[in-house]
Residue, then its C-alpha position, 0 to 999 in steps of 0.5 A: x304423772x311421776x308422782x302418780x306412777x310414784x303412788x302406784x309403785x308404793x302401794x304395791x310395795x306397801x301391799x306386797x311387803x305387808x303380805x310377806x311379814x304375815x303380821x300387818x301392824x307388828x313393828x318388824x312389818x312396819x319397818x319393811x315397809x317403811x325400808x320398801x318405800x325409802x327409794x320412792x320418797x328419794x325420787x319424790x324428793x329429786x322430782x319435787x326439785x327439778x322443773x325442767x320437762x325432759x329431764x322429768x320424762x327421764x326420771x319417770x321413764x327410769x323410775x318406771x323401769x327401777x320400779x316395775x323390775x322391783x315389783x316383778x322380783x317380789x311377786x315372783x319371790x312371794x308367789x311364783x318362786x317360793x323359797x326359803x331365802x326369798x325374804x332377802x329380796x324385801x331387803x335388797x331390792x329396795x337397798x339397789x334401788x335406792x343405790x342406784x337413785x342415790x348415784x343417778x341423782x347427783x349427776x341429774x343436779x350437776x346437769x340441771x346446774x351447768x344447762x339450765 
């Protein structure tokens, strides 16, 4: 089920970031997109290393939330509230997302280490 929401969240990053560079194969697209996927491959990774069904439920449950906020950002950015300035959301969503994994996961493992 995560990996499934994982696949939906990519695609409408990779879609939403390819629309805003304008240029689909153009290295500089590539790149954003690639940098709009980085939180999703992290938490593939931290889903592929952890067994236990709760603590799945609760990354699926935080990666949703993580995830739908962020797409909610860049549609906005991209079509509601145009601005000069909005481009920037292609850059720091990702990065606070990918913060806000980075943090969270450590504390996951440390759980999954002394309860498991």
């Amino acid at each position: 089920m995560i990996f499934l929401l994982l696949l939906v969240l990519s695609i409408f990053v990779l879609t939403l970031t390819i629309e805003a560079s304008n240029d689909t194969w153009s290295l500089s697209s590539l790149g954003f997109a690639a940098w709009g996927l980085a939180p999703w491959l992290y938490i593939a990774i931290i889903t592929s290393l952890v067994t236990h069904k709760p603590k799945l439920i609760a990354i699926l449950i935080v990666t949703a939330i993580a995830g739908f906020l962020g797409v909610g950002v860049m549609i906005d950015t991209l079509y509601i509230h145009l601005d000069a300035q909005g481009a920037l959301a292609f850059i720091f969503i990702p990065l606070w997302q990918l913060v806000f994994f980075v943090f969270a996961s450590p504390l996951l493992l440390l759980f999954k280490r002394t309860h498991s």
